[in-house]
VMD Tcl script that draws the C-alpha trace (Angstrom):
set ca {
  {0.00 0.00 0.00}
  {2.69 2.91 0.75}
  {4.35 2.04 -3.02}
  {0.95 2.32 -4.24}
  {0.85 6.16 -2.25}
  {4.30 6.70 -3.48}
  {3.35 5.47 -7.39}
  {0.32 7.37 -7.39}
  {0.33 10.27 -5.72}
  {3.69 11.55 -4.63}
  {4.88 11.26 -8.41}
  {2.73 13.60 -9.72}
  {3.20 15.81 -6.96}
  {7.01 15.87 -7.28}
  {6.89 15.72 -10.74}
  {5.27 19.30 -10.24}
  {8.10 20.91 -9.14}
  {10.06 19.90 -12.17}
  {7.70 20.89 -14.78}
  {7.59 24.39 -12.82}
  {11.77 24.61 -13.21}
  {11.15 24.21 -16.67}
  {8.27 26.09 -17.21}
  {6.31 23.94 -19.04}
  {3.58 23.61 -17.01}
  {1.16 26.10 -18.26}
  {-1.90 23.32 -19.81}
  {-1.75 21.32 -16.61}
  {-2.08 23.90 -14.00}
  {-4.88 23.21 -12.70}
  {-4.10 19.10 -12.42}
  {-0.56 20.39 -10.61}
  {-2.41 22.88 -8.07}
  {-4.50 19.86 -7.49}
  {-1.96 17.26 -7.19}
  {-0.27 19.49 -4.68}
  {-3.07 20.16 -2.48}
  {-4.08 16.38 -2.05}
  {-0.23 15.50 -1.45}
  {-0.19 18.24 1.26}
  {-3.11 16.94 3.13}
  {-2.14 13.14 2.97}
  {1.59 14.13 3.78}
  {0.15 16.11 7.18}
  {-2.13 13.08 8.35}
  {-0.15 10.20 7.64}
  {2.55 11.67 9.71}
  {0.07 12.96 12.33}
  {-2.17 9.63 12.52}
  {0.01 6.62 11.77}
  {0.30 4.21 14.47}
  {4.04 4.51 14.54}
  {6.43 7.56 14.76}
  {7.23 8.22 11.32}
  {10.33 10.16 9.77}
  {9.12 13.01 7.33}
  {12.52 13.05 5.80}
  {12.90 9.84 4.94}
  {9.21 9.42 3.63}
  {9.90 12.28 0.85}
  {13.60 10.65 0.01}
  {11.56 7.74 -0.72}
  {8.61 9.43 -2.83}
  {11.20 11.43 -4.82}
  {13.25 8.04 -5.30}
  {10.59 6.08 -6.68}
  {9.04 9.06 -9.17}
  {12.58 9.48 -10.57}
  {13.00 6.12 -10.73}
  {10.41 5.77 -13.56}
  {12.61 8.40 -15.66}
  {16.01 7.27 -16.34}
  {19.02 6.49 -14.11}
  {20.75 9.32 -14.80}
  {17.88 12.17 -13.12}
  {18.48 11.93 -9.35}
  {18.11 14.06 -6.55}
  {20.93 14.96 -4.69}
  {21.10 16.27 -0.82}
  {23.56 18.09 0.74}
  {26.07 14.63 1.31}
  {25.43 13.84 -2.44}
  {26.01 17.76 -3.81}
  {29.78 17.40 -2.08}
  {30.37 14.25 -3.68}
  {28.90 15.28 -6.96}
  {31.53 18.50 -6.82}
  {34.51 16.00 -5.81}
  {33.85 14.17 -9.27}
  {33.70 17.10 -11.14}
  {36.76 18.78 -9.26}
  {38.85 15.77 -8.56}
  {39.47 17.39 -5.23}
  {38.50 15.51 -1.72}
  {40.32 14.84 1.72}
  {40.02 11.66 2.32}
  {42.26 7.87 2.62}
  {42.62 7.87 -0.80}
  {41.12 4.56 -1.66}
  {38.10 3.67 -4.33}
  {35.69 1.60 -1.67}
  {32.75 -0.35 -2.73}
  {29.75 -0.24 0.00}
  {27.42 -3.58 0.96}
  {25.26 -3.46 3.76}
  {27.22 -4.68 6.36}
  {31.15 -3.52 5.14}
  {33.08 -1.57 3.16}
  {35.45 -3.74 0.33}
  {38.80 -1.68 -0.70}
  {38.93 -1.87 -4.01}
  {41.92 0.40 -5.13}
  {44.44 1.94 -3.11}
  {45.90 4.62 -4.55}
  {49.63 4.36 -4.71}
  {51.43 6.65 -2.11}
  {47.94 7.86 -0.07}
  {46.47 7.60 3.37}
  {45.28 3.63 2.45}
  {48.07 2.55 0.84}
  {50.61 4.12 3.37}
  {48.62 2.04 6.47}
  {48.96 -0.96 4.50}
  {45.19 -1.06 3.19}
  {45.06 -3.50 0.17}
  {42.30 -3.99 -2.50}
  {39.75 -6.87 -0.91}
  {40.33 -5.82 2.50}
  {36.77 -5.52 4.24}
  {36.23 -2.90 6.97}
  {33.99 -3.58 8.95}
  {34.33 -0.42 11.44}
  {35.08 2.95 11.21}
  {36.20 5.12 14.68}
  {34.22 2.80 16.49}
  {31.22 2.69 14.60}
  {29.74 -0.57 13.06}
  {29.83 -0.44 9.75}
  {26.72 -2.94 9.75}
  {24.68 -0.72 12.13}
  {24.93 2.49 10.24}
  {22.25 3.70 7.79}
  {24.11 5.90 6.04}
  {26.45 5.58 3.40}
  {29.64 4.39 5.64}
  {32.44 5.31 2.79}
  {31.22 9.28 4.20}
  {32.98 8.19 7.46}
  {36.06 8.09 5.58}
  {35.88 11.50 4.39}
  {37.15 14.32 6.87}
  {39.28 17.71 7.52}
  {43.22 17.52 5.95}
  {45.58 15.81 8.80}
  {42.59 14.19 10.89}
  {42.88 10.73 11.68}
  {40.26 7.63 11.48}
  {40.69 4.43 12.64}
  {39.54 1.39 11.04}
  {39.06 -2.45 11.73}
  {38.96 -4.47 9.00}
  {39.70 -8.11 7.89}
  {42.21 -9.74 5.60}
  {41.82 -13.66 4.71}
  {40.24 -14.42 7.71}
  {42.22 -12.12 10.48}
  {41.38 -8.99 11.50}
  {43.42 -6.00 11.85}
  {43.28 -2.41 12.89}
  {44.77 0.44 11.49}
  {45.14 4.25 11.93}
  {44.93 6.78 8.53}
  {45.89 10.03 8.46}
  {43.24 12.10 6.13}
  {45.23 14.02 3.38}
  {43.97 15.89 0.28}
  {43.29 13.69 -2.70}
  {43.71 14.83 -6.12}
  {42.38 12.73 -8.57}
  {44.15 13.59 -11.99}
  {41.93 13.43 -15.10}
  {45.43 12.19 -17.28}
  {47.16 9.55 -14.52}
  {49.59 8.22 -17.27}
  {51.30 9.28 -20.26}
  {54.52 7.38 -21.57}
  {55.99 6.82 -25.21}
  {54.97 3.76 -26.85}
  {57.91 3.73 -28.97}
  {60.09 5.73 -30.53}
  {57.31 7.61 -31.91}
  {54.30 7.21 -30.65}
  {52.76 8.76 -27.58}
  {50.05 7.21 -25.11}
  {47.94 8.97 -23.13}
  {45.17 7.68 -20.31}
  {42.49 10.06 -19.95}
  {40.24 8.76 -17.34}
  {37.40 11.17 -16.10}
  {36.27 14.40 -17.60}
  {36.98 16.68 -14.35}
  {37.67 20.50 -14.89}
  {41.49 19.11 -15.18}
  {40.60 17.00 -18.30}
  {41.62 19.59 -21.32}
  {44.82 21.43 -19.27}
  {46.20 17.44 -18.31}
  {45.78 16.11 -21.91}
  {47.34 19.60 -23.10}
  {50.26 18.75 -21.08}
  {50.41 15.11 -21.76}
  {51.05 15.76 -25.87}
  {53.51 18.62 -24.89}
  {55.42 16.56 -22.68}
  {55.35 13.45 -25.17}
  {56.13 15.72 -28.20}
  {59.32 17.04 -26.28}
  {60.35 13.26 -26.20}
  {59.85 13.04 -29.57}
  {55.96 11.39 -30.21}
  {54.73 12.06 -33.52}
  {51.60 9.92 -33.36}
  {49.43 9.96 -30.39}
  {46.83 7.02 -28.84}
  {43.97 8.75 -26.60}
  {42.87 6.24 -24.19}
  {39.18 6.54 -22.72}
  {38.35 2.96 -21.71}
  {36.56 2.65 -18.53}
  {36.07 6.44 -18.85}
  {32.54 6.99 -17.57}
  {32.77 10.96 -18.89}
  {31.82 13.98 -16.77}
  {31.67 17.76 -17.89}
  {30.23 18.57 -21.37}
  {32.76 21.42 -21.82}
  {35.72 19.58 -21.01}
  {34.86 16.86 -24.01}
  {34.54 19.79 -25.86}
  {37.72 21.26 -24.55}
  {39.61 17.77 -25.11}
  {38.26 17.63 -28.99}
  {39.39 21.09 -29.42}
  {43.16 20.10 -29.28}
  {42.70 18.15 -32.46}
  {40.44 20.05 -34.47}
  {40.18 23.57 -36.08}
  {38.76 26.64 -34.10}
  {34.86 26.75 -35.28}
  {34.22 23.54 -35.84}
  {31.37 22.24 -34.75}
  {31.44 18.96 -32.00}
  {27.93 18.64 -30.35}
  {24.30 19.54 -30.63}
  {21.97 19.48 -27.93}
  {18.10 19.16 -28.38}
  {15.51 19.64 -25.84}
  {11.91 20.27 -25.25}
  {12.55 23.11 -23.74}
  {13.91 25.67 -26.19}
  {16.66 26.96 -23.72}
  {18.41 23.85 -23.57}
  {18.88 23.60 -27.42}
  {22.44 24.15 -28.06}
  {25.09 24.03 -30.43}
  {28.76 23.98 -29.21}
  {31.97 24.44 -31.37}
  {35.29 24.79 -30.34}
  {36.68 28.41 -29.41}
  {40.18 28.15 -29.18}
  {43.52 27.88 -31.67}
  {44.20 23.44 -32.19}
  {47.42 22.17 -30.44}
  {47.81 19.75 -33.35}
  {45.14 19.23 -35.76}
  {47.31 17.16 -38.02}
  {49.14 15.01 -35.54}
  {48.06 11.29 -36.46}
  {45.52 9.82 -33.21}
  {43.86 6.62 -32.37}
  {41.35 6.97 -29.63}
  {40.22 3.74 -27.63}
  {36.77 3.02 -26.41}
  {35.13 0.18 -24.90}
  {31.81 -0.95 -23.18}
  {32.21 1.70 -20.05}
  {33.46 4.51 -22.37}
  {30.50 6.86 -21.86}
  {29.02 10.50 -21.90}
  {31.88 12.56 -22.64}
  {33.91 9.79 -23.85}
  {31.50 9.13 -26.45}
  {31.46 12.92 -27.50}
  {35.00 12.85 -28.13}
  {35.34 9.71 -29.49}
  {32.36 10.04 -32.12}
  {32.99 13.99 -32.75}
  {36.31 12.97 -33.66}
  {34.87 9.38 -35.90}
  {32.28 12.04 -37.00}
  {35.38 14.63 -38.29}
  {37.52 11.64 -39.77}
  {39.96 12.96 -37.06}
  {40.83 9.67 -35.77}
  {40.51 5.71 -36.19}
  {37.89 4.84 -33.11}
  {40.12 1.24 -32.02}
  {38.31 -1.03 -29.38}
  {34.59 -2.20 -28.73}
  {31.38 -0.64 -28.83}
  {30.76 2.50 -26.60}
  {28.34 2.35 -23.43}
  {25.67 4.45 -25.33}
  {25.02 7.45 -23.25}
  {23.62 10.04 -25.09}
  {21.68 11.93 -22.59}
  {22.54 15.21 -20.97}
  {22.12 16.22 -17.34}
  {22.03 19.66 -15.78}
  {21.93 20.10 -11.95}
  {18.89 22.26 -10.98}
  {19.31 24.24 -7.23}
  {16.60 23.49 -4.94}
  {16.10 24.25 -1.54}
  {18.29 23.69 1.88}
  {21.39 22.93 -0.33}
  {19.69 20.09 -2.29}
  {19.40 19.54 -5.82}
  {17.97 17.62 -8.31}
  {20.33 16.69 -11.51}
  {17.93 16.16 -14.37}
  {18.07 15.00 -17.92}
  {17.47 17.81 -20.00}
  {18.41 17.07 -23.62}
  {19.69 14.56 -25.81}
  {23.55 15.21 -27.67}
  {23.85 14.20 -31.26}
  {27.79 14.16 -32.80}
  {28.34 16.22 -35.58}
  {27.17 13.69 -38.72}
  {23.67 14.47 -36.27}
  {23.65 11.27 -34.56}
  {22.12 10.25 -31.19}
  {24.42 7.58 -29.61}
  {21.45 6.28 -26.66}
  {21.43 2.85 -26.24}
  {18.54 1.96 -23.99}
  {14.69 3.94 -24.19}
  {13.76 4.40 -20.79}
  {10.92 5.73 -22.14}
  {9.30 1.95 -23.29}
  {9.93 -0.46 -21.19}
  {9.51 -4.20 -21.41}
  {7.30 -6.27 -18.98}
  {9.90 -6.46 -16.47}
  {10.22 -2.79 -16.41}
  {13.67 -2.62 -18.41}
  {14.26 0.24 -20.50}
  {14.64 -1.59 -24.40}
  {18.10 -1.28 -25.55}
  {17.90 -0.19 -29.12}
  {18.51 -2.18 -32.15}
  {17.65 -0.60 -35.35}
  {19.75 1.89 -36.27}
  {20.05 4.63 -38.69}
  {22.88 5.55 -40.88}
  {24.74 8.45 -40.78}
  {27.67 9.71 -42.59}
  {31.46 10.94 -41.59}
  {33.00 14.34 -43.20}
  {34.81 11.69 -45.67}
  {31.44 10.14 -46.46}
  {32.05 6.73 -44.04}
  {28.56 5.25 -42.88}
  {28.36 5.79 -39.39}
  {25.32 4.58 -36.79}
  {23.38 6.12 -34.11}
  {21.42 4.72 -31.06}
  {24.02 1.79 -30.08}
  {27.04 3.74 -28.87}
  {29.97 4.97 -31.03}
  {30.91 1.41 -32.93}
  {34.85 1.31 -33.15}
  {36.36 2.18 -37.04}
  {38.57 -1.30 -35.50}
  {36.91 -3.89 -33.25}
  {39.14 -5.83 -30.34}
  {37.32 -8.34 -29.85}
  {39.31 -9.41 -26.19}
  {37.76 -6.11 -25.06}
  {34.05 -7.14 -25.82}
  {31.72 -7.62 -23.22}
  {28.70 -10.16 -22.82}
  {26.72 -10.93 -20.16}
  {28.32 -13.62 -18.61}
  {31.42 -11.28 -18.05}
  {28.91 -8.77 -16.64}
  {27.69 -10.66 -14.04}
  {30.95 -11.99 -13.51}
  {32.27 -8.41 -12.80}
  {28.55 -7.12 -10.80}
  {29.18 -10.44 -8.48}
  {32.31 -9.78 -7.44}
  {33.91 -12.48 -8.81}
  {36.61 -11.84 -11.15}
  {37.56 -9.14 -8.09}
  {37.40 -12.02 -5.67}
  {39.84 -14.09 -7.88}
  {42.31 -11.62 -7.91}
  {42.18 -11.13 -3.86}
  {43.00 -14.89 -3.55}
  {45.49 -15.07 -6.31}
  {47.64 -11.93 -5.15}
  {47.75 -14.11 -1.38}
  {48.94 -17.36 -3.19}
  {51.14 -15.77 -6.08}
  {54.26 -13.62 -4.25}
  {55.62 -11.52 -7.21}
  {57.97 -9.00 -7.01}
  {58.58 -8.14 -10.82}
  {56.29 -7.26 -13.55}
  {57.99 -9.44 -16.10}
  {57.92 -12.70 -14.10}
  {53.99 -12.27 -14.03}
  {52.59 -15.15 -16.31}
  {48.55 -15.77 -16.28}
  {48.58 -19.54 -17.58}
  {45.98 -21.84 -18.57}
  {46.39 -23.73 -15.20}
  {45.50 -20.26 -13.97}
  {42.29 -19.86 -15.66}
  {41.47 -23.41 -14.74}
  {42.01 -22.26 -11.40}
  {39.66 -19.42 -12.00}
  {36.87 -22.09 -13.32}
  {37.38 -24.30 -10.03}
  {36.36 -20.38 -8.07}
  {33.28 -20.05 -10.28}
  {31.76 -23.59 -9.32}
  {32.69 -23.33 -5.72}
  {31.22 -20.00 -5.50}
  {27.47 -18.70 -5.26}
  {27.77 -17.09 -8.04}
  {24.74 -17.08 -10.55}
  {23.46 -15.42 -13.70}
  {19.85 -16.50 -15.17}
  {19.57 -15.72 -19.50}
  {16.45 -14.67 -20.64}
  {15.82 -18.83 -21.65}
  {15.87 -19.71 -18.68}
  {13.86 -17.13 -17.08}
  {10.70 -18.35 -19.64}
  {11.40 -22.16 -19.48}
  {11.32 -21.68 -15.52}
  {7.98 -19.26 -16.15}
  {6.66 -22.95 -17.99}
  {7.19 -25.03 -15.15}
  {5.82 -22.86 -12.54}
  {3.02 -24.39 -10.76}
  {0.42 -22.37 -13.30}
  {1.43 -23.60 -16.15}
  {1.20 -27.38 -15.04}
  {-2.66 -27.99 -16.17}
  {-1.24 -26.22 -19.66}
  {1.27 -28.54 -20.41}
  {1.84 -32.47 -20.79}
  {4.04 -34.05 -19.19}
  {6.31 -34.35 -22.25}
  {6.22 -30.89 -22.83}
  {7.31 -30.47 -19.10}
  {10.43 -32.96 -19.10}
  {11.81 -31.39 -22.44}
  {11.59 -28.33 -20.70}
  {13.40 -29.62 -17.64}
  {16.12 -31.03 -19.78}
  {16.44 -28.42 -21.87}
  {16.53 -26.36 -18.39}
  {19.96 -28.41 -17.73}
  {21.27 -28.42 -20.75}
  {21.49 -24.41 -20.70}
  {22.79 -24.36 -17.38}
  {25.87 -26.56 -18.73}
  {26.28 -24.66 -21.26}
  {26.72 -21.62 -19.05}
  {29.62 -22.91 -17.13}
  {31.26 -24.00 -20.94}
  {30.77 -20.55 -21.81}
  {33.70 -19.87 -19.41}
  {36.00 -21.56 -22.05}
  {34.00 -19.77 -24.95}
  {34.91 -16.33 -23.96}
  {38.20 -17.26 -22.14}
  {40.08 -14.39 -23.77}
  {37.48 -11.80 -22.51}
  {37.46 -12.89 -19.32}
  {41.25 -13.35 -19.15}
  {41.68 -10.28 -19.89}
  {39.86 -8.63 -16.97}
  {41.45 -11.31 -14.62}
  {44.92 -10.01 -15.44}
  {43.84 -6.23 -15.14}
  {42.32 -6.60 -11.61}
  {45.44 -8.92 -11.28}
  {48.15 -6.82 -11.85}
  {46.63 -3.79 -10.14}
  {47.26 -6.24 -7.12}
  {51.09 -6.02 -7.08}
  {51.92 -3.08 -9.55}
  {48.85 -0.48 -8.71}
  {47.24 1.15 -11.88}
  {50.51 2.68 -13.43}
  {52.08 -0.61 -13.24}
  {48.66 -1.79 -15.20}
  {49.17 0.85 -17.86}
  {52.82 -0.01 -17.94}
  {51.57 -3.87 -18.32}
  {49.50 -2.63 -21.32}
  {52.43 -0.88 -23.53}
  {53.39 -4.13 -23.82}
  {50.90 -6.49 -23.87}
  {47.54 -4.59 -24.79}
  {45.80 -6.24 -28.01}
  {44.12 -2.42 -28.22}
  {47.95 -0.55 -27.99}
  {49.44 -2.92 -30.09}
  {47.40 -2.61 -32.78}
  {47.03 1.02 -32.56}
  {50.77 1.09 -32.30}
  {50.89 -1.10 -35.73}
  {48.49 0.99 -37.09}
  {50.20 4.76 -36.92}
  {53.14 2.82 -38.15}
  {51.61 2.78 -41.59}
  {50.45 5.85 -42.68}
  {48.81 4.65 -45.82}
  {46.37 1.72 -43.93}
  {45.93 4.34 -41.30}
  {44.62 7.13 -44.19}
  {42.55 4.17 -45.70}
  {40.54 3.52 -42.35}
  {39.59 7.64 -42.66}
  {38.74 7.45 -46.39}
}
mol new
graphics top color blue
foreach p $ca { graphics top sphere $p radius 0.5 }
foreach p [lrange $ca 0 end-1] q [lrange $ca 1 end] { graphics top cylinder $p $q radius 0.2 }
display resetview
């Protein structure tokens, strides 16, 4: 009954005060005066009359949850905790232990220290659980715990956590925490420059500036732009970062809206820093927002060959709106469309299917490049070159969402001492290894086959069906669950590959990862091959 209250009438009601920011409100006035009034009243006597003490606050932060929860993931409301960490991301700037946590309900998992902070200088290590923070059960607070963490510069927090069983305690000294936009730039070879840009914070465009300065001085000629696993951030900053390879003028992004305000058309303002340098940029299935601006402004431009796997598909745009007592509410306000006037959203969480999951597009239009390439909207920016060891699936997805893969690592990294990079070897024994930690887990994944056969053999459908009809689906039932753990070996290379990235980050921290890859990365090494011959390169862009 109170989702039915919260579905019915506190989403209109909250919904209001949306339509009001945007001022598009003027034919249903009289429905949002009326909405408001009836929320008022029932928001007064349920907290007045309900048998139990109630919590006003909470009650709204779970009405405005569940409205914006029938929008798309990406329109939330933030309080005054959320604002902060919402500037952090954009900034890069927080005092903290200088660790990426993960939160569950009753700990916190480490799952990066980063090299030389508070975390990593107590001896923190990724998989280590805490399970209190200065004295505080980690399973009895409410909150979000990782907050805890957070503090004034030079304050200290103690922690209790365990490690393989034990458990330890530790004392961190809070420090500021800079998290750099560009955390790695090196030369490839003798000529070619690499460059990690990770997060579009206001340092994106000045650190990638840098980056090609610095690599130029050491003599790159030919640059690779790496945004894999970059999840994107400020719209200006992609705009910033394209504007180092292309012409003052030109145009990278449009914006459409309902609301005329919002429609906008950006092109770059300043003077190129090299807009005939030759560049690969790398993408994969997290490379999203801002990633995907760069990426397919510069695919658009036939700027640079797009090397890797299909983009995440992002191509909605979010604004945060100020609301009252420090809160706001960041809201989708537009959609961006690349230059060649293409839309990049994968999934319409505007139609649903009958388990409420926005549809993930899959007819797309065609579109085409300055050159004349065909292009494609509505499925993410598809790579000019495909890698296929840095496709995903779903398998690997639930791998990754379960923890597993992660979990691996943690035990491997206990069993393996290694002290040097070049002795690491991740063998065949080793992903058999990996197999044995997938059956002994509790991990499990259920395909969309499985979900209907079990839907047939549900006690409804028993007075449908024959008995026949019934075994076959049983066996059938078996058969795909087999097949699930074979799939293992199907897509070893995909899931070898993020064994020996979470892996590595174990002994070497991320630069010793990026190190790993100018080496050993299918996605470098072919870009590498690629700049190295200037005519296949020039065919990709015709």
């Amino acid at each position: 009954m109170k989702k039915m209250i919260h579905k019915r009438v506190l989403i209109p009601v909250l919904a209001a005060f949306v339509f009001l920011a945007a001022s598009s409100f003027k034919s249903d006035f009289f429905e949002i005066a009326k909405q408001i009034e009836i929320f008022t009243t029932l928001f007064k006597e349920l907290n007045m009359n309900y048998v139990d003490e109630t919590n006003p606050a909470e009650l709204m932060d779970t009405a405005i949850k569940n409205m914006l929860d029938d929008l798309d993931p990406y329109t939330k409301f933030l309080n005054e905790q959320d604002v902060e960490s919402y500037r952090i991301n954009n900034t890069g700037e927080y005092s903290g232990i200088g660790a990426l946590v993960r939160s569950y309900n009753d700990r916190l998992v480490i799952i990066e220290p980063y090299k030389g902070y508070p975390a990593d200088k107590a001896g923190l290590k990724a998989g280590d659980e805490l399970i209190s923070i200065s004295g505080i059960e980690i399973a009895d607070f409410q909150d979000d715990a990782s907050e805890l963490l957070k503090g004034a510069n030079k304050t200290s927090v103690d922690v209790r956590y365990t490690r393989q069983g034990k458990t330890y305690n530790a004392t961190i000294e809070r420090q500021a925490i800079e998290v750099d936009a560009v955390p790695f730039s090196k030369m490839v070879d003798a000529e070619t420059g690499y460059i990690v840009l990770s997060r579009f914070n206001k340092k994106a465009s000045s650190q990638t500036k840098e980056a090609i300065l610095s690599l130029k001085a050491e003599g790159a000629k030919k640059l690779i732009l790496d945004l894999r696993g970059n999840p994107g951030g400020l719209l200006s900053e992609a705009i910033n970062v394209t504007n180092l390879f292309v012409p003052k003028g030109t145009l990278v992004v449009t914006t459409k809206s309902k609301v005329k305000k919002f429609n906008q058309t950006y092109e770059t303002r300043n003077k190129p820093l090299d807009e005939e340098i030759p560049l690969v940029v790398l993408i994969d299935g997290r490379s999203a927002s801002a990633s995907e601006i760069v990426s397919g402004s510069l695919q658009d431009l036939d700027r640079a060959v797009i090397v890797g796997a299909r983009s995440f598909g992002k191509g909605l745009v979010q604004r945060p709106l100020k609301l009252t007592y420090g809160t706001q509410l960041k809201v989708t306000i537009s959609r961006y469309y690349t230059p060649s006037g293409r839309c990049i959203q994968s999934l319409d969480y505007w139609n649903r299917d009958d388990d409420g999951n926005a549809i993930r597009n899959t007819e797309f239009k065609d579109f085409q490049t300055r050159n004349g390439r065909k292009v494609q909207d509505g499925g993410g920016v598809m790579p000019d070159i495909q890698i296929a060891s840095l496709k995903s699936n779903d398998l690997l997805t639930a791998l990754e969402n379960n923890g597993v893969i992660f979990n691996y690592a943690t035990d491997y990294y206990y069993g393996h001492p290694l002290s040097e990079m070049t002795s690491f070897n991740f063998t065949r024994s080793d992903y058999d290894g990996f197999k044995q930690h997938v059956a002994k887990s509790s991990f499990e994944f259920e395909t969309k086959a499985e979900k209907v056969l079990k839907e047939t053999l549900s006690g409804q459908n028993k007075e449908v069906f024959n008995s026949t009809v019934m075994a076959d689906a049983k066996a059938l039932l078996s058969s795909i669950e087999k097949s699930k753990y074979e799939a293992l070996d199907t897509y070893e290379k995909e899931i070898g590959k993020q064994l020996t990235d979470e892996i590595i980050k174990r002994y070497f921290y991320r630069e010793g990862l990026y190190d790993y890859y100018l080496q050993n990365d299918e996605a470098i090494l072919t870009s590498s091959e690629l700049l190295k011959d200037t005519s296949k390169y020039q065919a990709v862009l015709r």
